[in-house]
C-alpha positions as CSV (number, residue, x, y, z in Angstrom):
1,X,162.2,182.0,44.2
2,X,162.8,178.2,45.1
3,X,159.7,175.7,44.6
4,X,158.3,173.0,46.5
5,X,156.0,170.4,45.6
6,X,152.6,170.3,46.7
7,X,153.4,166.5,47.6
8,X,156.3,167.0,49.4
9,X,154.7,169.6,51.7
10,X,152.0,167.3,52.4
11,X,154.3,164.6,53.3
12,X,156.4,166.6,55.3
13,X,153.2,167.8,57.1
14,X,151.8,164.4,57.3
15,X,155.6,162.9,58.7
16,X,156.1,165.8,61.6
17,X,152.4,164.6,62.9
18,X,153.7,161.4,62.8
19,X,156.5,161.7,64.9
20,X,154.4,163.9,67.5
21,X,153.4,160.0,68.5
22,X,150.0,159.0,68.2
23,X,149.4,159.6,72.2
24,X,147.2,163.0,72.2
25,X,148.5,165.7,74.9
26,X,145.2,165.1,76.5
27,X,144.9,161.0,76.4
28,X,140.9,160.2,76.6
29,X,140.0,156.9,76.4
30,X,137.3,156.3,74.0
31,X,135.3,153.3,75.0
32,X,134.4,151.8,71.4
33,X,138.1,151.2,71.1
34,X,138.1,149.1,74.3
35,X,136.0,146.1,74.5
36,X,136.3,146.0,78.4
37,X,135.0,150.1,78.9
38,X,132.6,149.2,76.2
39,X,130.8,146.3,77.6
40,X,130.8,148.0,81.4
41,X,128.9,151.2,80.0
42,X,126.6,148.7,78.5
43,X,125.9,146.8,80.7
44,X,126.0,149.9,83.2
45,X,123.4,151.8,81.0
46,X,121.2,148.0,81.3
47,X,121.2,148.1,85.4
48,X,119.8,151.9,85.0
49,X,117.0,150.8,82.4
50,X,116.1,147.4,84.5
51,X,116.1,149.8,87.9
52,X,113.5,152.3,86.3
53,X,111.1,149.3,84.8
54,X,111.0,147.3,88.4
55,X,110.4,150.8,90.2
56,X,107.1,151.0,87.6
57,X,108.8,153.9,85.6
58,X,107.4,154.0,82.2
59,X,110.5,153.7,80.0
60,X,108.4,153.3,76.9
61,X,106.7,156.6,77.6
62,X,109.8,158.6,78.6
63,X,111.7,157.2,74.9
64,X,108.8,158.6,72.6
65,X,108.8,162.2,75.1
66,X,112.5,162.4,74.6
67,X,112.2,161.3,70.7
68,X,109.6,164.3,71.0
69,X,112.1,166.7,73.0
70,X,114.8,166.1,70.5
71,X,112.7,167.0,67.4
72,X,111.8,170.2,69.0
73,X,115.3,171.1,70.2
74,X,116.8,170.0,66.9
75,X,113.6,172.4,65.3
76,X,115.1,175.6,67.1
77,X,118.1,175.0,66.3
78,X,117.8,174.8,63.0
79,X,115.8,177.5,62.9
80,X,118.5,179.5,65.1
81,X,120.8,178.2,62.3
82,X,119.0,179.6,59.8
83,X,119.0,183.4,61.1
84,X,122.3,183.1,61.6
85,X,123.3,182.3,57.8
86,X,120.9,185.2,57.4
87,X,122.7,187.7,59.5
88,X,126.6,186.8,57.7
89,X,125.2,186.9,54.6
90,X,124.8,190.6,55.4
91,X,127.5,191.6,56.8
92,X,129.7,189.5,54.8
93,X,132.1,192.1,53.5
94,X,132.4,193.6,57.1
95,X,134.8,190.9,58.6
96,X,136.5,189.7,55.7
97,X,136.9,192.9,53.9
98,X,138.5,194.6,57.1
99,X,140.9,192.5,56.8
100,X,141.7,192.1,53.2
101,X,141.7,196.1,53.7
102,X,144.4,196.0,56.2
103,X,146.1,193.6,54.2
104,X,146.2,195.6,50.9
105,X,147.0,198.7,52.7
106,X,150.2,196.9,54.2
107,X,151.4,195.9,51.2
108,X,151.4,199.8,49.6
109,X,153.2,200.6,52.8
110,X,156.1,198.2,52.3
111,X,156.2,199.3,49.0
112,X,157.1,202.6,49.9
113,X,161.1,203.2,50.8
114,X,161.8,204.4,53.9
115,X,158.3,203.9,55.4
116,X,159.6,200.2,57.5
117,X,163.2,200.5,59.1
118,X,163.5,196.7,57.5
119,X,163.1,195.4,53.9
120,X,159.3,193.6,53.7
121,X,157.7,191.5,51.0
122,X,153.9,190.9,51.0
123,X,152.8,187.2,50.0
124,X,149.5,187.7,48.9
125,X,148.8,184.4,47.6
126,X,149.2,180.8,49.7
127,X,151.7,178.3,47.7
128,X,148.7,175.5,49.2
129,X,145.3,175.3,50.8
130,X,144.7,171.9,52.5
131,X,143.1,170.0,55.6
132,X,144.5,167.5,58.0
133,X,144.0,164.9,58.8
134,X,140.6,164.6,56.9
135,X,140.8,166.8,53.4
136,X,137.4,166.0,52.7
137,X,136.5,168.5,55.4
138,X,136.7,171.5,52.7
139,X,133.9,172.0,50.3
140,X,135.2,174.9,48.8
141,X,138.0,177.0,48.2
142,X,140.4,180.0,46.2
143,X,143.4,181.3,45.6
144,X,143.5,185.0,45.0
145,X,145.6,187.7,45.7
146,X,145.0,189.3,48.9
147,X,141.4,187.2,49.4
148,X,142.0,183.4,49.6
149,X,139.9,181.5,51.4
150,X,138.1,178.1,51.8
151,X,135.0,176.8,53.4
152,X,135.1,173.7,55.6
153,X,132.4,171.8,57.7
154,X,133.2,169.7,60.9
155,X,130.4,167.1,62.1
156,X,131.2,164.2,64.6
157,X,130.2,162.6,67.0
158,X,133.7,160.8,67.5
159,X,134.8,161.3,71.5
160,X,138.1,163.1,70.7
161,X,139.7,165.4,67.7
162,X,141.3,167.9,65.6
163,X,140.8,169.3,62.2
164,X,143.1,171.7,60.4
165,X,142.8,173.8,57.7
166,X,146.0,175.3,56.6
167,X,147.0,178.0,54.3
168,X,150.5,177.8,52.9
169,X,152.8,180.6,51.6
170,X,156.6,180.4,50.8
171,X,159.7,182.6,51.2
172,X,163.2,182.2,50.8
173,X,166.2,184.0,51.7
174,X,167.2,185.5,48.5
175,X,170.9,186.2,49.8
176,X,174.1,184.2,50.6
177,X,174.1,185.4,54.2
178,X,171.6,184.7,57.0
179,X,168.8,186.7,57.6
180,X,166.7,187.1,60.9
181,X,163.3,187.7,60.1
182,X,159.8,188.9,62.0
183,X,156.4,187.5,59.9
184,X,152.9,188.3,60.4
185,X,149.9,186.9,59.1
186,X,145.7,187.8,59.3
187,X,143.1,185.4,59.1
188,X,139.1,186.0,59.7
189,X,136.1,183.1,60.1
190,X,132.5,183.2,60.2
191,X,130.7,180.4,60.7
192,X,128.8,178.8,63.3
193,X,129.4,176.4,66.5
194,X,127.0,173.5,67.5
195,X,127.3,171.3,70.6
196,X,124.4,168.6,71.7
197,X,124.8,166.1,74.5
198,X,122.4,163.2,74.3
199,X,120.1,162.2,77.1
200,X,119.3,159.2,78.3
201,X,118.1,156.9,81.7
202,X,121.5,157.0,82.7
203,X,121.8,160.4,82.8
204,X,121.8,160.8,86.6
205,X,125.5,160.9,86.1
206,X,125.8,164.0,83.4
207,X,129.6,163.8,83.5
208,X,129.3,161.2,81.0
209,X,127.3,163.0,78.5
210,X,128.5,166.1,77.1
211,X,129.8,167.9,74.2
212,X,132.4,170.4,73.7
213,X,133.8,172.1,70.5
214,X,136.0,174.9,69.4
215,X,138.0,176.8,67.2
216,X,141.3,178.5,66.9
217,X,143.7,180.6,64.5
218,X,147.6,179.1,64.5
219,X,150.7,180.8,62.6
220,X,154.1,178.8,62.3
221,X,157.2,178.5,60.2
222,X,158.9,175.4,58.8
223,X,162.1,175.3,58.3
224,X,162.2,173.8,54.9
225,X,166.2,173.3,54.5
226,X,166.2,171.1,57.2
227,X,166.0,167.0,56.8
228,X,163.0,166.2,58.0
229,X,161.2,170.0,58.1
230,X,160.6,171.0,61.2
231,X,158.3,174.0,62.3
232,X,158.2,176.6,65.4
233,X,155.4,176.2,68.2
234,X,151.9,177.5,66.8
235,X,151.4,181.4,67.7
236,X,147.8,180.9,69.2
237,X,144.4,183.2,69.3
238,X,141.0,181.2,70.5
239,X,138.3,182.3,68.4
240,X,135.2,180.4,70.2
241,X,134.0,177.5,72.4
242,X,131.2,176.2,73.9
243,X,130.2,173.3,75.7
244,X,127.0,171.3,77.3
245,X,126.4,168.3,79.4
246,X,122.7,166.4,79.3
247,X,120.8,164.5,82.2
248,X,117.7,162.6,80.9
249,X,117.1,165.2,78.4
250,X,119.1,166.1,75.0
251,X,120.9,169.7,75.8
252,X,122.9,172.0,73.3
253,X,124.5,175.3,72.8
254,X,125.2,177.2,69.6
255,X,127.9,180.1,68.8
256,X,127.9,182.7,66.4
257,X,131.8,183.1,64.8
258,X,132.8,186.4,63.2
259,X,136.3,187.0,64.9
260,X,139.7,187.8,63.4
261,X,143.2,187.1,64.2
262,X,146.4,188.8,63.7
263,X,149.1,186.5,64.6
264,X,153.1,187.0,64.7
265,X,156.5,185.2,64.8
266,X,159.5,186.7,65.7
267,X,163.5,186.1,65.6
268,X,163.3,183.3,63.1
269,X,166.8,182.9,61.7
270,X,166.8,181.6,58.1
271,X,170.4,180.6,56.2
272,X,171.6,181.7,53.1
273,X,169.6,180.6,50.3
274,X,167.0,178.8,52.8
275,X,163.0,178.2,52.6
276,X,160.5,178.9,54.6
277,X,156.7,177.7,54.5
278,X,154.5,179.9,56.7
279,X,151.2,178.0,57.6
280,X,148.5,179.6,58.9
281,X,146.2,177.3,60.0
282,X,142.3,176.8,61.2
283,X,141.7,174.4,64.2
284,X,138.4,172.9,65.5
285,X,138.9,170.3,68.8
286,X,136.2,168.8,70.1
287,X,136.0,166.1,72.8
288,X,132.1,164.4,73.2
289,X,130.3,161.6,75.3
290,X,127.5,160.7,74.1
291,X,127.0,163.6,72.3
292,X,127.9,165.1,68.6
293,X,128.8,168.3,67.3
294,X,128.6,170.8,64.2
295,X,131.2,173.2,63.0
296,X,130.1,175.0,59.9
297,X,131.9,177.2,58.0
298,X,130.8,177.0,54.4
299,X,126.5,177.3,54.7
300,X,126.3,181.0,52.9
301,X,128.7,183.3,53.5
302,X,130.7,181.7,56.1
303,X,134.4,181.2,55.2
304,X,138.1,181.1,56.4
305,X,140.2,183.8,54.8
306,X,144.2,184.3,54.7
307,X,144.7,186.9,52.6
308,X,148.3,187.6,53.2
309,X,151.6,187.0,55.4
310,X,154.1,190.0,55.7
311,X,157.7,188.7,55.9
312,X,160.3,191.7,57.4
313,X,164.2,191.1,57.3
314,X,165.7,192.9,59.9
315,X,169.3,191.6,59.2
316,X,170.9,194.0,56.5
317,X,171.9,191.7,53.2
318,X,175.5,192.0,53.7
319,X,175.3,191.2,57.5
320,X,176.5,187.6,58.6
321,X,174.8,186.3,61.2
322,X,176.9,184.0,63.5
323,X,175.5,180.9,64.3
């Protein structure tokens, strides 16, 4: 089995974002970065406050009501935080276990000859678990076979972002000819979602205060034998997402997590002798004005698992593959 460094997969992974460019897909302009948007939503949000105080409106009242609003919605939920903690650290082996069980039970079938058409190997155990492009955003993690996992918490109130947490597992093609290959992989989360858009006088326009945040499950392959590695497009399952938008008044919405995934690439051709690095990866996006939100997966029981990727070779070893 060939090896690969720790190091040099991060750096490979860190390079290929790189060269993505800096520009997102979705390009929105956040105004702290641009003193000329900045200074307009100032001095926009001013014109609203000095409108209210010459109409007689009581600004100083309506800040200590909203202070008071946003105690009480933050009160709830914290509460409905709370109960939900409660209600996965219940049914914690449900989700998980289901699919560790599937997992296991996969493995002792490609064990047995005859049962798959193709030779199959079972990686039970990620070469690497690791986040990008903020690390610090797992608090917890293991490596075990068939029941890795990590824990990871989101909270921002940045306009625009991703984080990833990625489970890595290796293969290599253990003959001189090359092999075609279909991989699979399972992951499960539980966890919760929080979204709050901040009020405020100039919320007669609530376009421009909102909060939205999500999460996904991703599955590629990198082709390790090439210089740089380069991988396949991300195999794709939303898991949740919720969004809110505020007037004068702080609003929010909350979601419950407890999904899996099963996720699949097909037809990947891999030369003689060549590595392969499957990542299996965890996303949360957001994209906020004037609002902030919380993605929690490590409070109690909640977790990310990747308990295994199943690799099938559907080339015969003494097949060569014409490229």
């Amino acid at each position: 089995m060939a090896t690969i460094s720790k190091a040099a997969l991060k750096r490979a992974v860190i390079a290929a974002q790189k060269r993505r460019g800096v520009q997102p897909e979705v390009f929105r302009p956040e105004a702290a970065n641009y003193p000329k948007l900045e200074r307009s939503e100032r001095e926009g949000g001013e014109l609203f406050a000095e409108f209210y105080r010459k109409g007689g409106f009581d600004t100083r009242s309506y800040n200590r009501l909203r202070k008071q609003h946003s105690a009480e919605l933050n009160r709830i939920l914290d509460q409905e935080k709370a109960a939900a903690v409660k209600r996965a650290s219940r049914a914690k082996d449900t989700l998980h276990s289901s699919i560790s069980g599937q997992s296991r039970a996969l493995q002792q079938l490609t064990a047995q000859n005859g049962f798959f058409p193709f030779p199959s190997y079972s990686l039970d155990k990620p070469f690497l678990i690791w986040a990008q492009p903020h690390a610090n955003i797992i608090s917890d993690s293991s490596v075990e076979s068939f029941n890795s996992w990590a824990k990871i918490r989101v909270t921002t109130s940045a306009d625009q972002g991703t984080e990833n947490l990625s489970f890595y597992f290796l293969w290599d093609n253990p003959t001189d000819f090359y092999a075609v290959i279909n991989a699979g992989t399972f992951m499960s989360a539980s966890g919760h979602l929080k979204a709050v858009a901040t009020g405020g006088l100039s919320g007669i326009d609530p376009t421009s205060r909102f909060s939205d945040v999500g999460c996904s499950a991703n599955f590629a392959l990198w082709s390790w034998w090439q210089n740089p590695p380069t991988h396949t497009d991300y195999a794709t399952k939303a898991l949740a997402s919720i969004g809110v938008s505020a007037s004068f008044w702080d609003k929010s919405a909350t979601a419950n997590v407890s999904d899996g995934a099963s996720l699949n690439r097909t037809m990947f051709l891999v030369p003689p002798r060549g590595v392969v690095v499957f990542e299996a990866a965890f996303t949360v996006g957001y994209y906020q004005g004037h609002g902030h939100c919380d993605a929690d997966f490590e409070s109690g029981s909640f977790r990310i698992t990747c308990p295994v990727v199943v690799v099938s070779v559907l080339t015969p070893p003494s097949m060569q593959v014409a490229t």
